[in-house]
C-alpha positions as a LaTeX table, in Angstrom:
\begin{tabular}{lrrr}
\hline
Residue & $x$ (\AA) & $y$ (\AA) & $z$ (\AA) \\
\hline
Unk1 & 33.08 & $-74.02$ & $-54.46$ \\
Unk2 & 32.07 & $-74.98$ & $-50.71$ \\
Unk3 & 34.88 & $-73.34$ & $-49.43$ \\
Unk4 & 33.54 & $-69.99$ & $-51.06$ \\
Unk5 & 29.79 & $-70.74$ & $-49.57$ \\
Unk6 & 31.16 & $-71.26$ & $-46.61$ \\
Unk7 & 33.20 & $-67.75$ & $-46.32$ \\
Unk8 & 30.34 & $-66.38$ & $-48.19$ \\
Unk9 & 27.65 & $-67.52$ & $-45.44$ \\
Unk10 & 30.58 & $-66.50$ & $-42.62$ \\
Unk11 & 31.23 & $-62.93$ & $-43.63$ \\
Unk12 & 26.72 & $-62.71$ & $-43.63$ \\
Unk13 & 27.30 & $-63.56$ & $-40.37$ \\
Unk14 & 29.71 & $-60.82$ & $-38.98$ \\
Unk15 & 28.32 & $-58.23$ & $-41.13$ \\
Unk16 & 24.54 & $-59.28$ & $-39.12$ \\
Unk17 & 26.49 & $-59.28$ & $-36.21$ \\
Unk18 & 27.99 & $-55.79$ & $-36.56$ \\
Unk19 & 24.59 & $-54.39$ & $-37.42$ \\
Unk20 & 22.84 & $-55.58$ & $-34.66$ \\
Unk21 & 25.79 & $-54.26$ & $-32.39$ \\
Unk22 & 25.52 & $-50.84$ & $-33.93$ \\
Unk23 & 21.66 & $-50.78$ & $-34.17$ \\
Unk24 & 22.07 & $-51.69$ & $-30.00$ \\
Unk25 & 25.01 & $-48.98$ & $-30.23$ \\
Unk26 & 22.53 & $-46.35$ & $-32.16$ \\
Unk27 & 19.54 & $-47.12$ & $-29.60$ \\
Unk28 & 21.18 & $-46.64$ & $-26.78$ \\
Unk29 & 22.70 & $-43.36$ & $-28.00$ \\
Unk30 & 19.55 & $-42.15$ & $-29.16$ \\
Unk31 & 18.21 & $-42.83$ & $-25.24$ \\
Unk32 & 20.36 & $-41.26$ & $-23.26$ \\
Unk33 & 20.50 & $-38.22$ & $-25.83$ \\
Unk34 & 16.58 & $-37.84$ & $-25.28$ \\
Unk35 & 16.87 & $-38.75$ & $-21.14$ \\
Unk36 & 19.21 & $-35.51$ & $-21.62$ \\
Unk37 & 17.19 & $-33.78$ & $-23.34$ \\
Unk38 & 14.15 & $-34.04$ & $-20.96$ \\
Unk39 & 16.87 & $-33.39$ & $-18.10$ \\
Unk40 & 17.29 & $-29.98$ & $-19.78$ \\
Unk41 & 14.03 & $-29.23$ & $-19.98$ \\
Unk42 & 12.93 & $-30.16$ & $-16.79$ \\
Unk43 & 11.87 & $-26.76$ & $-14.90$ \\
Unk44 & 13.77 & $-25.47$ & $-11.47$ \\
Unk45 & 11.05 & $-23.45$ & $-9.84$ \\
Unk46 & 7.24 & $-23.90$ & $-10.04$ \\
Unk47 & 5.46 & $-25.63$ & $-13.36$ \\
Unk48 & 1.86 & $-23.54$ & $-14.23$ \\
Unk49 & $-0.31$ & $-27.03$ & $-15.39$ \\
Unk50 & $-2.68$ & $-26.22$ & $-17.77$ \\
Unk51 & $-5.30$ & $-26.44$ & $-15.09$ \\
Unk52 & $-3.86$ & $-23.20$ & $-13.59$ \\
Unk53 & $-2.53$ & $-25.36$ & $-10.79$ \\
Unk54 & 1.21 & $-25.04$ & $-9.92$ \\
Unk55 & 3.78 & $-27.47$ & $-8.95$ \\
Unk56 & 7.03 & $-26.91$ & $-7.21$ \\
Unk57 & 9.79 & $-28.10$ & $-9.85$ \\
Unk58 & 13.41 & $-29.86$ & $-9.53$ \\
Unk59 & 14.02 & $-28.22$ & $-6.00$ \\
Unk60 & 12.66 & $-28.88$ & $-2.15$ \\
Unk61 & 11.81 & $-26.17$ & $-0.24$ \\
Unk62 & 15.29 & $-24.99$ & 1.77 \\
Unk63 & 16.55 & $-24.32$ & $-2.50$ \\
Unk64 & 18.15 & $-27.84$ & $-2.78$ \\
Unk65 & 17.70 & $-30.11$ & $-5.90$ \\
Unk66 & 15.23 & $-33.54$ & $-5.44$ \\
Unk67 & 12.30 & $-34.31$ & $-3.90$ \\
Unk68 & 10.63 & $-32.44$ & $-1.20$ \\
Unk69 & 9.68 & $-33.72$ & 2.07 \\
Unk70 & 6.52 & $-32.94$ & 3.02 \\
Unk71 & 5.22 & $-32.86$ & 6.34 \\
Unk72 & 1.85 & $-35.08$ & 7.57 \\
Unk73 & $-0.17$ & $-31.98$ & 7.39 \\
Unk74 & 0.83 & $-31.18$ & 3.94 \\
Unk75 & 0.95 & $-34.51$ & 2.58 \\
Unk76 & $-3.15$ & $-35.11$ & 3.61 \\
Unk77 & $-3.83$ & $-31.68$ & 2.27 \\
Unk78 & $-2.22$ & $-32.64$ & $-1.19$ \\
Unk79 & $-4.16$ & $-35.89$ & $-1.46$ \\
Unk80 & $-7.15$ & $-34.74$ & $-0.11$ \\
Unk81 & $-6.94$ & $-30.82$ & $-0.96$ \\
Unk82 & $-10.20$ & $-31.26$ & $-3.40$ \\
Unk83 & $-12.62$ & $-32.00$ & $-0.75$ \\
Unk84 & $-11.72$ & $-28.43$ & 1.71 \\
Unk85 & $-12.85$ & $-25.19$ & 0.42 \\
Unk86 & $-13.51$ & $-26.20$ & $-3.09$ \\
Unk87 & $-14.78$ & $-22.72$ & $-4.06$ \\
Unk88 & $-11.12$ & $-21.51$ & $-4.00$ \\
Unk89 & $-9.35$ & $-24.11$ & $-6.24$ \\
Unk90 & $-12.29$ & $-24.00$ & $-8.65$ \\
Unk91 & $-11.38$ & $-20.49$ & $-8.73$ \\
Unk92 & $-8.04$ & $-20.60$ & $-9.26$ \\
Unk93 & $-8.32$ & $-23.73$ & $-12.06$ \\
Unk94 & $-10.73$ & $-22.21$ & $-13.45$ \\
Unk95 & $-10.41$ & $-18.62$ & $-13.96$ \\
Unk96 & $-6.62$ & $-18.04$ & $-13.17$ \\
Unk97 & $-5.34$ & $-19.37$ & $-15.99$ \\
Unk98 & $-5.49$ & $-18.21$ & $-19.66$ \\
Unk99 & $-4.37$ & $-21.38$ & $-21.34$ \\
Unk100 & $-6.83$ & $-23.35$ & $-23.60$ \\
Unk101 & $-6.02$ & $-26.46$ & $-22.41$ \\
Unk102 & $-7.67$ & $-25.78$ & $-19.37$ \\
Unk103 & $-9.28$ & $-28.44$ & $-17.68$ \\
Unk104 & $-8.22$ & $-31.61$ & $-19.38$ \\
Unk105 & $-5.39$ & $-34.44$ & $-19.11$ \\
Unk106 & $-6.39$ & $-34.98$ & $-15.14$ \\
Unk107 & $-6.32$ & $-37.82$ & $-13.53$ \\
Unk108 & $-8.82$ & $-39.73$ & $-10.89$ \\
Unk109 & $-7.26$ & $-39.09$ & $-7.34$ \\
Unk110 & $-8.11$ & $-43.07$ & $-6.58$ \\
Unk111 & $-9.43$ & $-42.93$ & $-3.62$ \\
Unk112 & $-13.18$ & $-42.76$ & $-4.78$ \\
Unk113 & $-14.07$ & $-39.39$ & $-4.16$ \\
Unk114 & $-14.67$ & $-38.84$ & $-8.11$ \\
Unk115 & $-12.48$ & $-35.96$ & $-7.45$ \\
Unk116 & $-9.88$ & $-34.99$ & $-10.11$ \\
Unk117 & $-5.89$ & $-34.20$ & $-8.75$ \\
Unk118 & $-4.75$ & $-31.06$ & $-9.46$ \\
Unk119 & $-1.35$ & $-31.85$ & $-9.47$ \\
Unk120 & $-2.03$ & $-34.55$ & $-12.24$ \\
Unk121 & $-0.08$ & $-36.80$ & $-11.33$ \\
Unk122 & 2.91 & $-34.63$ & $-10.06$ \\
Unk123 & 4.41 & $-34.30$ & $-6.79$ \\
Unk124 & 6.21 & $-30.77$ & $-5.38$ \\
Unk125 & 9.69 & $-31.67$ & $-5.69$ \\
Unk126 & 9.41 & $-33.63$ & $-8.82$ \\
Unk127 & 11.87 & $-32.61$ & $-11.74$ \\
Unk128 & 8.79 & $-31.55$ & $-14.34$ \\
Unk129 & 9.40 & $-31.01$ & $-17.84$ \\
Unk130 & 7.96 & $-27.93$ & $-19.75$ \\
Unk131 & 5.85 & $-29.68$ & $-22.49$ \\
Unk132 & 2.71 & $-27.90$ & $-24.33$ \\
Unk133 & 0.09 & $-26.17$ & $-21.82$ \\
Unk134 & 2.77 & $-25.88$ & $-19.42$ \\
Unk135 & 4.70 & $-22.78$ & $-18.05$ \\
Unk136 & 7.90 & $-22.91$ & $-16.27$ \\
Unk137 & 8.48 & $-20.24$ & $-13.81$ \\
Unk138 & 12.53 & $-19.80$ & $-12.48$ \\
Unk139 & 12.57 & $-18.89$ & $-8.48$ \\
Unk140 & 14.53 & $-15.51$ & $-8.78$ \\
Unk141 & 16.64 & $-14.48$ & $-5.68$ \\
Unk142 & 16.52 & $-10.77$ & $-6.69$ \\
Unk143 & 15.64 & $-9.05$ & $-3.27$ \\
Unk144 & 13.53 & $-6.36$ & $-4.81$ \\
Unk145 & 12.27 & $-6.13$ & $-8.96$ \\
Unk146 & 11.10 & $-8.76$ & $-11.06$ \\
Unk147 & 10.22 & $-9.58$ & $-14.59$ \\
Unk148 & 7.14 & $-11.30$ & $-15.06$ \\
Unk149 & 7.03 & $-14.17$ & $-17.75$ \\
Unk150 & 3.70 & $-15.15$ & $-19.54$ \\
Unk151 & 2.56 & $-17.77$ & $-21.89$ \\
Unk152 & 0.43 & $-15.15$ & $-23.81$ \\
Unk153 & 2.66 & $-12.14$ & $-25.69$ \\
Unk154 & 2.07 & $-8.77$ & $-26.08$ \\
Unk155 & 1.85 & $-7.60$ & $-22.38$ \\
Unk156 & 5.11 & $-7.33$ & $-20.54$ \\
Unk157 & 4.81 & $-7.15$ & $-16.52$ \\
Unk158 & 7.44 & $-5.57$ & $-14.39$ \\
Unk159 & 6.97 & $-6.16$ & $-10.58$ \\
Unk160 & 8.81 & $-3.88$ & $-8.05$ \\
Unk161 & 8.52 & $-4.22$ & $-4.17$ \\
Unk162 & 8.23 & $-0.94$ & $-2.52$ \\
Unk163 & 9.74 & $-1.29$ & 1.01 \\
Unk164 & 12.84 & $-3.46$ & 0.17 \\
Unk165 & 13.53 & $-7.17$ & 0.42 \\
Unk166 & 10.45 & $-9.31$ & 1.01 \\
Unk167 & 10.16 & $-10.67$ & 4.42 \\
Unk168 & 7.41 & $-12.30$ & 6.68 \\
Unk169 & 7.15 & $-9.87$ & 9.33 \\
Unk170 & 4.01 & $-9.55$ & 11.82 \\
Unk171 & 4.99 & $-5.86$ & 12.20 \\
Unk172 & 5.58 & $-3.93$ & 8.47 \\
Unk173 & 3.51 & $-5.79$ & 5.52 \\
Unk174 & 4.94 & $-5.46$ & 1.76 \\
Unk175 & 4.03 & $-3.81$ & $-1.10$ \\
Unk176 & 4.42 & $-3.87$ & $-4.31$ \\
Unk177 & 4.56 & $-1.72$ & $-7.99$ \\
Unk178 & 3.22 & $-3.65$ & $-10.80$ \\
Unk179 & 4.53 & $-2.01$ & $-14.66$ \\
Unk180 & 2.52 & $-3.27$ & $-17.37$ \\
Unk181 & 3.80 & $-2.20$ & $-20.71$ \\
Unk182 & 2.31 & $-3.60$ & $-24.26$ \\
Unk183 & 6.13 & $-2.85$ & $-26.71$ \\
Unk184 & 6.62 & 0.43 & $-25.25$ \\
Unk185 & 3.31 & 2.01 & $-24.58$ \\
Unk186 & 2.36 & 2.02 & $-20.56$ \\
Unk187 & $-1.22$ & $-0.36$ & $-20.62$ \\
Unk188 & $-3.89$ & 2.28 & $-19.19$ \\
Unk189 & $-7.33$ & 1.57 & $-18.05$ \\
Unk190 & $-6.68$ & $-2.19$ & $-16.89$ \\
Unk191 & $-7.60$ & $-3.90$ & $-13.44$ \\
Unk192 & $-4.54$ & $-5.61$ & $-12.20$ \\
Unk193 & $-4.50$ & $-8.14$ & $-9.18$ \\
Unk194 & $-1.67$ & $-9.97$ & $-7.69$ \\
Unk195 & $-2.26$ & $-13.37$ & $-6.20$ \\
Unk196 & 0.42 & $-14.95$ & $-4.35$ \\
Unk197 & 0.46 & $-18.84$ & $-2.95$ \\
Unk198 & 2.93 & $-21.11$ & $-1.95$ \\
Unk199 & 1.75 & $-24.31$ & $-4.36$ \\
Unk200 & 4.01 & $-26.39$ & $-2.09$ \\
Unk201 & 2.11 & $-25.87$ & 1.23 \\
Unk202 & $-1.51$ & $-27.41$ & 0.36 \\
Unk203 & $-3.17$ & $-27.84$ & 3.95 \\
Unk204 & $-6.99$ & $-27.56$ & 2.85 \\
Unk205 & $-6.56$ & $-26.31$ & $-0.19$ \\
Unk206 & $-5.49$ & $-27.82$ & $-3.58$ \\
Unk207 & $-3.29$ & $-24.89$ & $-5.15$ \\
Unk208 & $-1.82$ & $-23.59$ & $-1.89$ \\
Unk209 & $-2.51$ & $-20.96$ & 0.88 \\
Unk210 & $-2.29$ & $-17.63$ & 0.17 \\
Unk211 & $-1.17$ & $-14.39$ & 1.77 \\
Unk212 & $-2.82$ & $-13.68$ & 5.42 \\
Unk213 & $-5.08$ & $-11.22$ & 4.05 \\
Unk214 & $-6.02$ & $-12.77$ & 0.67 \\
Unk215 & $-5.95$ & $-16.55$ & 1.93 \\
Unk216 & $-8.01$ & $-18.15$ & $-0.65$ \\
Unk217 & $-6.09$ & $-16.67$ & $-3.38$ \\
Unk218 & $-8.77$ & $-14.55$ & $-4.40$ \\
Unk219 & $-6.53$ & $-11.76$ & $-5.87$ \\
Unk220 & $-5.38$ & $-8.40$ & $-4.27$ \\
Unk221 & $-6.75$ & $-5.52$ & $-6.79$ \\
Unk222 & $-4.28$ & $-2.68$ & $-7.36$ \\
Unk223 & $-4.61$ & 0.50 & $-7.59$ \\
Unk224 & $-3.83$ & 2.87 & $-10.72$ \\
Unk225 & $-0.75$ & 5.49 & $-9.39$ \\
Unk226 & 0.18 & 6.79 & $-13.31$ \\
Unk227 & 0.40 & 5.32 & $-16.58$ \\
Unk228 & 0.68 & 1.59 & $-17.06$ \\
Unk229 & 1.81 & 1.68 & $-13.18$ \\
Unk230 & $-0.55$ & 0.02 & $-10.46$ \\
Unk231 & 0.24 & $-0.61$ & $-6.74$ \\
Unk232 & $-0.34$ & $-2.97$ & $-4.54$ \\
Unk233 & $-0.49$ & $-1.39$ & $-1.14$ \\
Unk234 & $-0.41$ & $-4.87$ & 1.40 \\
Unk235 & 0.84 & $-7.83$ & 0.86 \\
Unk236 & 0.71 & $-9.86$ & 4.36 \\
Unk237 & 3.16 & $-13.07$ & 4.17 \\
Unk238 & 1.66 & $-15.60$ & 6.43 \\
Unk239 & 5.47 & $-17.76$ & 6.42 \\
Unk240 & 8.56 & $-18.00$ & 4.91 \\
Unk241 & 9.78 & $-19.75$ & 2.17 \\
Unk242 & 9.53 & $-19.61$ & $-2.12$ \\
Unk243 & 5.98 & $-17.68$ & $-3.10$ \\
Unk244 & 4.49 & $-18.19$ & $-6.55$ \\
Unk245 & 2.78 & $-14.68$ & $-8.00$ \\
Unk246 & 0.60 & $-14.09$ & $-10.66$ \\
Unk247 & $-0.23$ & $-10.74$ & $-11.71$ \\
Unk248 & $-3.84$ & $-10.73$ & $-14.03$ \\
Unk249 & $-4.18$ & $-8.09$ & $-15.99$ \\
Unk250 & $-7.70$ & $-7.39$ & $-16.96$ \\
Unk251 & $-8.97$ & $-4.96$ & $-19.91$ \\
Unk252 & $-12.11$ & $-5.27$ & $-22.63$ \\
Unk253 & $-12.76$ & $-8.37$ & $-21.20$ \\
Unk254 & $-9.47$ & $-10.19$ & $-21.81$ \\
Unk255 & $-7.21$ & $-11.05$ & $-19.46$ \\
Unk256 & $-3.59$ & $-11.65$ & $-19.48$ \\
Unk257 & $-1.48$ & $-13.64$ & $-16.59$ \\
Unk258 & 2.04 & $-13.41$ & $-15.87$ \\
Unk259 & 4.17 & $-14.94$ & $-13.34$ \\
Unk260 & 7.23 & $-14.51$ & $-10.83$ \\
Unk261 & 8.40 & $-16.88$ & $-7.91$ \\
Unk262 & 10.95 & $-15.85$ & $-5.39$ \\
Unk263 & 11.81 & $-16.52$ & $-1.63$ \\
Unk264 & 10.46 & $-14.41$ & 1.29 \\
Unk265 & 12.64 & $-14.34$ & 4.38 \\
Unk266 & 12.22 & $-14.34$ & 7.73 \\
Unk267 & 11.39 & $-11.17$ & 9.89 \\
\hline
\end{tabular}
């Protein structure tokens, strides 16, 4: 009889052993299957906060994958970008961006200004997973037509430069062609502007610089050349590098956003 207790009370004790080893097995699984999983989701381009604030996304600025150096310039101008030409980035958070989530989850800059970051918490170069209120937008090499992506459906945007590949050139500004279809009906009667930034390049302001003749980000308006078709007749790079657009489309008091990145080269 104690020799069956005893077997009895040893086989409890490998079977608890083997459970806990499994449960440790099954935990550890279950970790690196969700690490993965945000891995995959993380964006490679620029992340559209729900502030309307953009961060540059699992890439540095020369294309490359991890975090981006920044400069002394840029680094003070993304910790301190709140207090220089506030109109603009209250601008930009406030009325570029057509989530409803706008204006909450930030976090206190810390260094007792009472101003909010608009990066929340992010840094340009950071690998930034697309969760809710948040819009992931691919840099896309293609030298000369893009396809806008939006958070809001029913408006599809179609961007097409008019002189060839983009380039910063002090000579020959761009232009653009902005499509705006709703299904397959050309969208009539709408204002349209483009706004183009480089998130990544903060200075004195929060969300970026902008083109040389729209530098606060303001918004180019376009004008209406045929049905659902609108053109943008200057665009004026002021550098080099990967450019975040955002085309508004405005009509009965609504407006739609949509966005395309891609790299400008040199002249």
């Amino acid at each position: 009889m104690i020799r069956m207790k005893w077997q009895a009370g040893c086989l409890a004790v490998l079977l608890a052993a083997a459970g806990g080893a499994a449960g440790q097995t099954h935990q550890h699984g279950h970790g690196k299957s969700g690490h993965m999983a945000a891995e995959a989701a993380a964006c490679k381009g620029f992340v559209v906060l729900s502030n309307g604030y953009a961060v540059m996304s699992g890439m540095s600025e020369k294309g490359g994958h991890g975090t981006m150096a920044m400069g002394g310039g840029h680094g003070q101008g993304m910790t301190h970008g709140g207090h220089g030409r506030s109109h603009a980035g209250t601008e930009h958070g406030h009325q570029a961006t057509g989530h409803a989530s706008m204006g909450h989850g930030h976090q206190a800059m810390g260094h007792g200004s009472g101003t909010e970051d608009p990066l929340m918490g992010l840094m340009h170069g950071d690998d930034v997973p697309v969760t809710a209120g948040r819009l992931c937008v691919p840099v896309d090499d293609a030298a000369e037509s893009w396809i806008a992506v939006s958070a809001q459906e029913g408006v599809h945007v179609r961007v097409r430069s008019l002189k060839g590949g983009l380039a910063h050139n002090s000579r020959a500004n761009e232009a653009f062609e902005v499509e705006v279809m709703e299904g397959k009906k050309p969208v009539e009667g709408a204002s349209v502007r483009l706004k183009a930034r480089m998130p990544h390049h903060d200075r004195s302001m929060a969300g970026g610089h902008g083109l040389a003749n729209d530098p606060e980000v303001r918004g180019i308006e376009a004008k209406v050349t045929g049905p659902g078709r609108y053109t943008v007749q200057t665009a004026d790079f002021s550098m080099a590098g990967s450019w975040l657009f955002e085309i508004g489309v405005t009509r009965a008091g609504k407006e739609a956003k949509a966005y395309f990145a891609t790299p400008v080269g040199e002249e």
